[in-house]
C-alpha positions as CSV (number, residue, x, y, z in Angstrom):
1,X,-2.2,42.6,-16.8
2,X,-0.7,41.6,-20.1
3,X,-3.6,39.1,-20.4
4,X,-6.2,41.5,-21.8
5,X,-7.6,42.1,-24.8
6,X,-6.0,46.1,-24.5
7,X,-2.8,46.4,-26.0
8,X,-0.3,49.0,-26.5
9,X,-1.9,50.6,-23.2
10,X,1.2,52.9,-21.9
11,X,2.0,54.0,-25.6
12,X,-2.0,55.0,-25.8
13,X,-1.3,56.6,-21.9
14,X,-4.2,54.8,-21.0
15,X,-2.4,51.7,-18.5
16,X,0.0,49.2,-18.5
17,X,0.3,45.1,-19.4
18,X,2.1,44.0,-16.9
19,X,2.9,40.1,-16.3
20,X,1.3,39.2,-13.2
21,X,4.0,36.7,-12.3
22,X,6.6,39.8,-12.6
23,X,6.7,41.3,-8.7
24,X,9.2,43.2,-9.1
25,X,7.9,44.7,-12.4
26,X,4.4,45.4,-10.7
27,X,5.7,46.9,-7.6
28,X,8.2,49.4,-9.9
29,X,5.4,50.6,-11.7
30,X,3.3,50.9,-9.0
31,X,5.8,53.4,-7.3
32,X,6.5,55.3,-10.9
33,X,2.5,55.6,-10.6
34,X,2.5,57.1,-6.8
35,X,5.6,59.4,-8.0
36,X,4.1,60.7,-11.3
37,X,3.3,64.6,-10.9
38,X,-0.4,65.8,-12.2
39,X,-0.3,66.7,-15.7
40,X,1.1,62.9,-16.3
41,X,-1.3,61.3,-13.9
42,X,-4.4,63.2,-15.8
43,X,-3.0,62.5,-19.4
44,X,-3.3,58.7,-18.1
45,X,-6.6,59.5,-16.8
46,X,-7.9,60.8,-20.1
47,X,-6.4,58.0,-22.4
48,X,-7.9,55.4,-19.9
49,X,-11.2,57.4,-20.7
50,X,-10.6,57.7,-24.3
51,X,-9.7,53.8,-24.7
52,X,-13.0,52.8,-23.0
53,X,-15.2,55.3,-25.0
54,X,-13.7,54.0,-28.2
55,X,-14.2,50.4,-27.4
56,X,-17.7,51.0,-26.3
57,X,-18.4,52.8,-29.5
58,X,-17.0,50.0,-31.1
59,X,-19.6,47.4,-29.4
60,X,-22.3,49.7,-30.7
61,X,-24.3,49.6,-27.3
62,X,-26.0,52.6,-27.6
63,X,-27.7,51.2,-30.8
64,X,-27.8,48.0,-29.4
65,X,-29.5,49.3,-25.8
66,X,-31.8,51.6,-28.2
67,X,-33.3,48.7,-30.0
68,X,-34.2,46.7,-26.9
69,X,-36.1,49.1,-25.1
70,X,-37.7,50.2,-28.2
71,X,-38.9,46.3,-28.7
72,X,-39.8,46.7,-24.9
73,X,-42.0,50.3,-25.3
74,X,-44.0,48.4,-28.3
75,X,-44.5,44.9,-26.6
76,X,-48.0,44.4,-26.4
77,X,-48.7,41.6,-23.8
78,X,-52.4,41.4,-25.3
79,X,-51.6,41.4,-29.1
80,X,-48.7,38.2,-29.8
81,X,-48.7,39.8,-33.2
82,X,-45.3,41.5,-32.7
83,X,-43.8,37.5,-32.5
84,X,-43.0,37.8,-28.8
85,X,-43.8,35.1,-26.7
86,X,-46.3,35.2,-24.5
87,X,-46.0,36.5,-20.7
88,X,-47.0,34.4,-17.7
């Protein structure tokens, strides 16, 4: 769909934005899709891949998922020292 926040998708081989009021449009890229031989099919496949793994890399997550379960692994329930509230 053209109403993402991806852009420039087919130029990056990684999709297309496509309005999702356009039928014809959809079902003509559809069939390019089904038609296209391998070695296009995987290049799309790997841009796809590469598009995610740089917008994840952009959200930082790993650091983000890092710093939570390290709060998690020093919680102590029995010390409220560490400013966390306390559990039930």
């Amino acid at each position: 769909s053209n109403q993402t926040p991806w852009k420039n998708l087919q130029e990056q081989k990684a999709g297309w934005e496509l309005s999702i009021s356009d039928i014809q449009t959809i079902k003509t890229t559809l069939q390019e899709i089904v038609d296209m031989d391998n070695l296009v099919w995987q290049s799309y496949r790997l841009g796809a891949k590469n598009l995610a793994e740089s917008y994840v890399k952009q959200l930082n997550v790993d650091k983000e998922y890092r710093i939570l379960f390290e709060n998690r692994i020093n919680f102590d329930p029995f010390n409220n020292h560490d400013n966390q509230p306390p559990t039930l």
